[in-house]
C-alpha positions in Angstrom: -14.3 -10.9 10.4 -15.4 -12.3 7.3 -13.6 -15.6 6.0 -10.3 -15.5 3.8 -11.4 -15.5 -0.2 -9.8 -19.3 -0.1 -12.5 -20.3 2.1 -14.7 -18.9 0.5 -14.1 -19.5 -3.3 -12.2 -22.4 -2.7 -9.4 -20.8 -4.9 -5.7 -19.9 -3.8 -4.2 -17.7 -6.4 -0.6 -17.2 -5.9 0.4 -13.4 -5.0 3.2 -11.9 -5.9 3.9 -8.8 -3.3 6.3 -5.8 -3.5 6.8 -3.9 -0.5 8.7 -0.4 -0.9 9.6 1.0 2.6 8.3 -2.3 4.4 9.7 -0.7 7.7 7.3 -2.4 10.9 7.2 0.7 12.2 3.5 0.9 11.7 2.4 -2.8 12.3 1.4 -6.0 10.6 0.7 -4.9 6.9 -2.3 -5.2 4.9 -1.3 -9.0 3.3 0.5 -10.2 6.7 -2.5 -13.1 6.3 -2.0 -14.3 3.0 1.7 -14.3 3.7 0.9 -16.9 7.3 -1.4 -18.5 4.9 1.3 -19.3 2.6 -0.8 -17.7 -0.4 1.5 -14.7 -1.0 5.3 -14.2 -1.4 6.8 -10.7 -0.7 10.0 -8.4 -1.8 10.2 -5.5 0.9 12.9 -3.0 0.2 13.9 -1.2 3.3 17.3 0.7 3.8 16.8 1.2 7.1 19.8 -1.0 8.9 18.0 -1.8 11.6 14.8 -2.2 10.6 16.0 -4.4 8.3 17.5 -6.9 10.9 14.2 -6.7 12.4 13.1 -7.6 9.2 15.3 -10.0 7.8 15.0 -12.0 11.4 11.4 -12.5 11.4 11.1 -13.3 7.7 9.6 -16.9 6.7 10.1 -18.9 3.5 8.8 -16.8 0.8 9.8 -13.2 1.9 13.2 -11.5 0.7 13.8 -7.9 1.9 16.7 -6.1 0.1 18.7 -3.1 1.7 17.9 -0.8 -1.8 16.4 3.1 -1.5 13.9 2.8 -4.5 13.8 5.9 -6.4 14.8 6.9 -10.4 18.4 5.1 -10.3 20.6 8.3 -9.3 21.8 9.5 -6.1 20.1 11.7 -3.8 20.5 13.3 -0.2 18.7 11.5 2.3 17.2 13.4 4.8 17.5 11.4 7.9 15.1 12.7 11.0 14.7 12.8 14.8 11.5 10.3 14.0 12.3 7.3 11.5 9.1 7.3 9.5 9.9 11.1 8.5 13.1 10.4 7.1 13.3 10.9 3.1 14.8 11.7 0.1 12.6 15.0 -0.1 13.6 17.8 2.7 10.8 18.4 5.6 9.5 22.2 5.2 9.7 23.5 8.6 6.8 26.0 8.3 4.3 23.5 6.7 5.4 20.9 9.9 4.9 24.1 12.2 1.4 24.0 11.7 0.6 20.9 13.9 2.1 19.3 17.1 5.2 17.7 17.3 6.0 17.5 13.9 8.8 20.1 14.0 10.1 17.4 16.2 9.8 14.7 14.8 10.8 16.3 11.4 13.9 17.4 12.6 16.9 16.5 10.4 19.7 15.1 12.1 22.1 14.3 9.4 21.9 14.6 5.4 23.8 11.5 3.9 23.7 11.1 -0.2 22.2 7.4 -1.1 22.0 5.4 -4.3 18.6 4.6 -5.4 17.9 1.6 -7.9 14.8 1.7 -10.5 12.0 -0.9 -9.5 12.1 -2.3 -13.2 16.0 -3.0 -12.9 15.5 -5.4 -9.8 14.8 -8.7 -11.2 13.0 -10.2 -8.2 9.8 -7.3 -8.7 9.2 -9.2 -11.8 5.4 -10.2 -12.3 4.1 -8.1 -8.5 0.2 -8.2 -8.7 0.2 -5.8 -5.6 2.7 -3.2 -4.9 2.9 -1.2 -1.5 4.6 2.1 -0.9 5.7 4.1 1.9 8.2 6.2 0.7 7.7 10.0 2.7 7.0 11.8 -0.6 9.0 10.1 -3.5 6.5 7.6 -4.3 5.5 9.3 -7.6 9.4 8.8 -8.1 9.8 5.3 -7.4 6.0 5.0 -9.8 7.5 6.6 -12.7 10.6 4.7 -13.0 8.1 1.5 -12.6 6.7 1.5 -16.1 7.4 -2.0 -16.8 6.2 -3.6 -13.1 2.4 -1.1 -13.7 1.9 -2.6 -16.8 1.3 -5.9 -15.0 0.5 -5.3 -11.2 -3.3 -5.3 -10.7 -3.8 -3.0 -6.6 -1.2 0.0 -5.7 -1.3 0.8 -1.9 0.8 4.5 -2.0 1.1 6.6 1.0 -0.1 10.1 -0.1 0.3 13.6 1.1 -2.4 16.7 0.9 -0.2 19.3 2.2 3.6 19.2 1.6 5.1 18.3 4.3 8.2 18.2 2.3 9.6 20.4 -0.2 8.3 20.5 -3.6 7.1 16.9 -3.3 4.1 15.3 -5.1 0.8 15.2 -3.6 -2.1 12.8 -3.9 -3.6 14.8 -7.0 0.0 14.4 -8.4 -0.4 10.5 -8.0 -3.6 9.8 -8.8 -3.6 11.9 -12.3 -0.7 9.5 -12.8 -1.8 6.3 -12.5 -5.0 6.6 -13.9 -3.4 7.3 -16.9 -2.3 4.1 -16.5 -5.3 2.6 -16.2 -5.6 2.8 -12.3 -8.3 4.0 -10.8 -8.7 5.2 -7.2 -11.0 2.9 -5.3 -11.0 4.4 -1.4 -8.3 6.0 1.7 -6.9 2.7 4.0 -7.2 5.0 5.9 -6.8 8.7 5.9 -5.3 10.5 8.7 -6.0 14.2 9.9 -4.6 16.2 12.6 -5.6 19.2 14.3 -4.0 22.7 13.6 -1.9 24.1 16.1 -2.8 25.4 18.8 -6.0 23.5 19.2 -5.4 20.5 20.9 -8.5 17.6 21.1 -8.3 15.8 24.7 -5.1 17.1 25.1 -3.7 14.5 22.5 -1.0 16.1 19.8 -1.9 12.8 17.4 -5.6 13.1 17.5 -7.2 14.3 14.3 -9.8 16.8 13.7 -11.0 18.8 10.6 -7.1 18.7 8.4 -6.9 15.0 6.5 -3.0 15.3 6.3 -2.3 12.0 4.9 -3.4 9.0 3.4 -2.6 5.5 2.1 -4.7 5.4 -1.7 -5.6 2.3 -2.9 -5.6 1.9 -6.9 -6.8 -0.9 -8.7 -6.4 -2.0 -12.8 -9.5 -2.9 -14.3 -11.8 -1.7 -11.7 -14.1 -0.1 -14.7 -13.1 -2.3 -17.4 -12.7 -6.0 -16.3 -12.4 -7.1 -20.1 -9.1 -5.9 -19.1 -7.6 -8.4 -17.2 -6.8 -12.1 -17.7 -8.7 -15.1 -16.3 -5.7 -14.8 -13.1 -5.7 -11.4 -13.2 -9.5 -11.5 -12.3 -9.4 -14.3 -9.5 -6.0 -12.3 -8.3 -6.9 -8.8 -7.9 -10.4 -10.6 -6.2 -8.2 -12.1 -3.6 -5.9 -9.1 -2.7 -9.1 -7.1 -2.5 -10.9 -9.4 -0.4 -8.0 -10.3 2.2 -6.5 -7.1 2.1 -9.4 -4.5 1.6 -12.1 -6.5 2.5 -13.9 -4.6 -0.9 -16.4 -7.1 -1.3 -18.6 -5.6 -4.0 -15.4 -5.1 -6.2 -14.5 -9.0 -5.6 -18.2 -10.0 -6.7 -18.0 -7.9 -9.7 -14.9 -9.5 -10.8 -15.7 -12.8 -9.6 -19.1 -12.6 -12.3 -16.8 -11.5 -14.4 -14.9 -14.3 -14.8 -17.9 -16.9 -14.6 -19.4 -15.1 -17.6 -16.2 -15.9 -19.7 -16.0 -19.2 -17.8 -19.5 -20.5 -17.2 -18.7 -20.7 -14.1 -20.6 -19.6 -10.2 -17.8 -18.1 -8.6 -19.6 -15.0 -7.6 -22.9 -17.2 -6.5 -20.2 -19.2 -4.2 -18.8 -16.1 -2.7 -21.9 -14.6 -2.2 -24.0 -16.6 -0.4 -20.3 -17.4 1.8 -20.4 -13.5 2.6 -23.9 -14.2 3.4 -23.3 -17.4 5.7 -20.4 -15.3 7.3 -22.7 -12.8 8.4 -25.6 -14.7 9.4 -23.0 -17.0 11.8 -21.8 -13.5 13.2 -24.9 -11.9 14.3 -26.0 -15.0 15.7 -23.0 -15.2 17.9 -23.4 -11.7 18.7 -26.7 -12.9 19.9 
């Protein structure tokens, strides 16, 4: 593992994190170091009671996690499933979750229950995220388009994207990307994509191993990746540490990192260079 970007740069820039659907279901998330670190502070939005709790209980000093359903500000129906992390405002399609194992199972809806949704630019603590995160079964180009005022300053979108619909009439990751790159996001890589194996093939008898179908994916987008005259002295040294710590996209961090020296005069990107190189060469010799 390659050092943190404050070992290497020396720098610490402050990250401001919003975290839409920051259920655990799925494990530590991408910036769970810069949040033990100190380096980040995070508003999850999770209306999940329970996981909530589980939230709320293990939360340190500069995480608040609020109880809203992030969407466009009206009411929908929530469709709440046999497996949590299918549950959504948008309404599984049986026949498309027929396709593979056990998601008519796990896509099951157990109850329909109508929900309030607030718009991210009405909650006051999003002000000023440099990295948001969404997990939101579908409605993420929802919860994006009533975000105008929070894009115009983050700097790397995480969004968990669909290529088939597993819900009705939901976006997919053309949908998304066509959207925020006309916001000047551009799609940098897959963290990661997942496929699964049409039914009734089956790979080592395993329903959750993939095969040929990528069914989902989380995108990563980034501001400025094309045009770094874009972005602020912080917004530079910023978007280089979420990339670094979260991504590890270490080509992107030198490019901005030069960047910024040649406004600066600086040798940020020599620094982090030859620490990526000193990294490795420590690495292979304990491999050794």
């Amino acid at each position: 593992m390659d050092p943190d970007f404050a070992t290497l740069t020396g720098l610490s820039p402050d990250i401001r994190v919003v975290d839409i659907g920051a259920n655990p279901i799925d494990g530590a998330p991408p910036y769970a170091a810069m949040l033990r670190a100190g380096r980040a502070a995070v508003v999850g939005f999770e209306p999940n009671a329970a996981a909530l709790a589980t939230l709320r209980t293990r939360a340190g000093p500069r995480e608040i996690y609020l109880p809203h359903a992030v969407g466009d500000g009206a009411a929908h129906q929530l469709h709440i499933c046999a497996a949590p992390g299918m549950t959504s405002l948008y309404e599984p399609d049986p026949a498309i979750l027929a396709l593979f194992h056990g998601f008519p199972t796990w896509g099951r809806v157990l109850e329909i229950a109508t929900i309030p949704t607030v718009r991210l630019d009405d909650v006051p603590e999003t002000t000023g995220a440099d990295l948001l995160k969404l997990d939101v079964q579908g409605a993420e180009l929802m919860v994006l388009r009533h975000a105008e005022e929070r894009l115009a300053g983050a700097l790397v979108i995480q969004a968990e994207v669909e290529f088939l619909p597993l819900y009705r009439d939901q976006p997919l990751f053309s949908d998304v990307e066509q959207f925020l790159r006309a916001r000047g996001f551009i799609f940098h890589r897959f963290f990661p994509a997942v496929s699964r194996c049409f039914a009734p093939m089956l790979v080592d008898n395993d329903i959750y191993a993939g095969l040929s179908q990528t069914v989902w994916a989380d995108a990563i987008f980034v501001r400025g990746l094309l045009d770094t005259g874009a972005l602020t002295n912080r917004e530079l040294l910023a978007s280089a540490s979420i990339l670094h710590d979260c991504y590890g996209s270490v080509d992107i961090v030198l490019r901005l990192l030069l960047a910024h020296d040649k406004r600066t005069g600086g040798s940020l990107g020599m620094i982090y260079l030859d620490g990526l190189r000193a990294s490795q060469i420590a690495t292979q010799a304990c491999a050794a």
